[in-house]
C-alpha positions as CSV (number, residue, x, y, z in Angstrom):
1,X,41.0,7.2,-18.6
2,X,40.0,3.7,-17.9
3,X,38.9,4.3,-14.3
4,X,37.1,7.2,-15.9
5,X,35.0,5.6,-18.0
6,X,34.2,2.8,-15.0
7,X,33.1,5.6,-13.0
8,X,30.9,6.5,-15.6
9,X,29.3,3.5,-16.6
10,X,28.7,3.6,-12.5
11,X,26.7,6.6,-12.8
12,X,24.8,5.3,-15.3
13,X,23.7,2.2,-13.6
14,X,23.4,3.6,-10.5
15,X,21.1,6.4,-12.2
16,X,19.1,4.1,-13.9
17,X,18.1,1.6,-11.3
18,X,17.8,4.8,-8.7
19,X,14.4,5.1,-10.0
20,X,12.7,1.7,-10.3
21,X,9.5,2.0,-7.3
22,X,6.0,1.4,-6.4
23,X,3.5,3.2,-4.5
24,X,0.3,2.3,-3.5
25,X,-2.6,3.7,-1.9
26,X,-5.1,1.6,-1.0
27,X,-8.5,1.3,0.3
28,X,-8.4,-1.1,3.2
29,X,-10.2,-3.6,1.4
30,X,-7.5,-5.5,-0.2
31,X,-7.2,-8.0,2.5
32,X,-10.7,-9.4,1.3
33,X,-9.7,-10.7,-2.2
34,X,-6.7,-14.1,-2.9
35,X,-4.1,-12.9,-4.9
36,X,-4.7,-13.1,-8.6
37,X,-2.7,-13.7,-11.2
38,X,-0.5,-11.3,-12.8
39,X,-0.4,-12.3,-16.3
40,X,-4.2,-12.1,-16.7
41,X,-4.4,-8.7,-15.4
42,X,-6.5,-6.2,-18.1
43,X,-5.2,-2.5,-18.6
44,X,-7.3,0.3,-19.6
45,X,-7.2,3.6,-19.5
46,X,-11.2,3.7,-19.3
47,X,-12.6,5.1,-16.1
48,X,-15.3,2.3,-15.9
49,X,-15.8,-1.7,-16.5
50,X,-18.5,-3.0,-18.8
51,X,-19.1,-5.4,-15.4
52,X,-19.9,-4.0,-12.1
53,X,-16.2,-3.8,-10.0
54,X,-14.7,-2.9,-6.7
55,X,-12.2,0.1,-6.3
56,X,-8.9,-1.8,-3.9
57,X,-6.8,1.2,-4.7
58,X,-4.4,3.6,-6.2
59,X,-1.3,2.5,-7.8
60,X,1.9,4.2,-9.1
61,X,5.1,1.9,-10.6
62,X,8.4,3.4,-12.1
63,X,10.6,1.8,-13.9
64,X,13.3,2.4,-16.9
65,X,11.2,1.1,-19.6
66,X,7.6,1.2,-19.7
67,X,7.3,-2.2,-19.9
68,X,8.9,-2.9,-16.8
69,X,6.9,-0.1,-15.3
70,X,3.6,-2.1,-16.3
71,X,5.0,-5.4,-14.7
72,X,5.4,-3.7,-11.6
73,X,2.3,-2.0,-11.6
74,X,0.2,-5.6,-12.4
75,X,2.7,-7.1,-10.1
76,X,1.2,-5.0,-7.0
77,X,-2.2,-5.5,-9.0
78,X,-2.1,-8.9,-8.5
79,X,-0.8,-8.6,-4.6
80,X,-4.1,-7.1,-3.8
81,X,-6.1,-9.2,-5.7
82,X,-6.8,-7.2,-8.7
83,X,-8.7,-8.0,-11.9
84,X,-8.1,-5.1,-14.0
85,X,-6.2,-2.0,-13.6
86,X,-8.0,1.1,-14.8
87,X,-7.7,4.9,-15.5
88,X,-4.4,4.1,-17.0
89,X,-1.6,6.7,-17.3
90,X,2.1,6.8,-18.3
91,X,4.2,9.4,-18.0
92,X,7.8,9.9,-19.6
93,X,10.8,11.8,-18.2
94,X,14.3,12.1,-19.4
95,X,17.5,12.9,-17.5
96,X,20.9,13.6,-18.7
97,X,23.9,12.9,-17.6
98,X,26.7,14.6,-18.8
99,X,30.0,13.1,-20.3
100,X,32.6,14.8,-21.0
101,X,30.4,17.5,-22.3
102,X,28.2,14.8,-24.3
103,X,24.9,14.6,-23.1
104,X,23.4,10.8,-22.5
105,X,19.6,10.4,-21.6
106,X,18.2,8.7,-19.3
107,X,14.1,8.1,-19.6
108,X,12.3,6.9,-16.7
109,X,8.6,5.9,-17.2
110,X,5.7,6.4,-14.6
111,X,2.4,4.4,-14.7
112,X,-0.7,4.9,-12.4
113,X,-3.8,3.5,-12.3
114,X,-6.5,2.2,-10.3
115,X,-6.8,-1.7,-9.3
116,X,-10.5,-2.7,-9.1
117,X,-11.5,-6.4,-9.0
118,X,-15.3,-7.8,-10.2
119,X,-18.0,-7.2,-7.7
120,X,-18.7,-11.2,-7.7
121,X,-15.5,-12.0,-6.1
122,X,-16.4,-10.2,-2.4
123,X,-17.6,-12.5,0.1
């Protein structure tokens, strides 16, 4: 019974950090911009900035709470050089694993967006 429930707890973990990932597509002109940092990253899930800004890319973070999923995404944000991260989307799923005919769920949260830094900062 004991090794049982190890094995379990196993799956679990093993489930759960199974879907922690980013994804980016870029648009080649992320070399151009320092890295920035993370914490002052803005979200929004406007389509537009009240300033004039530069498209570096489409990103996608996964993680097993949504606010790990948003530290991922403004992690690779700030990689590129990002000010603000727009069109912002999250998406929920939940798995289940069975045990012993007991179903636990497991929720994995997907963000996407679009990194954009201000105009002013190309040169």
């Amino acid at each position: 019974m004991k090794a049982l429930r190890s094995l379990c707890l196993l799956l679990i973990v093993l489930s759960a950090a199974g879907c922690q990932y980013t994804l980016e597509t870029l648009t080649g002109q992320e070399k151009a911009f320092p890295r920035s940092n993370q914490n002052s990253i803005t979200l929004t899930s406007e389509t537009k900035l009240s300033v004039p800004f530069t498209e570096i890319g489409q990103v996608l973070a996964v993680g097993s709470t949504s606010e790990e999923a948003i530290s991922r995404l403004k992690g690779q944000a700030a990689t590129y050089g990002g000010d603000a991260i727009i069109r912002l989307q999250t998406k929920v799923t939940r798995r289940y694993i069975y045990l012993l005919f007991i179903p636990i769920p497991i929720d994995s949260y997907c963000v996407t967006g679009t990194i954009v830094t201000k105009t002013n900062k190309v040169g």
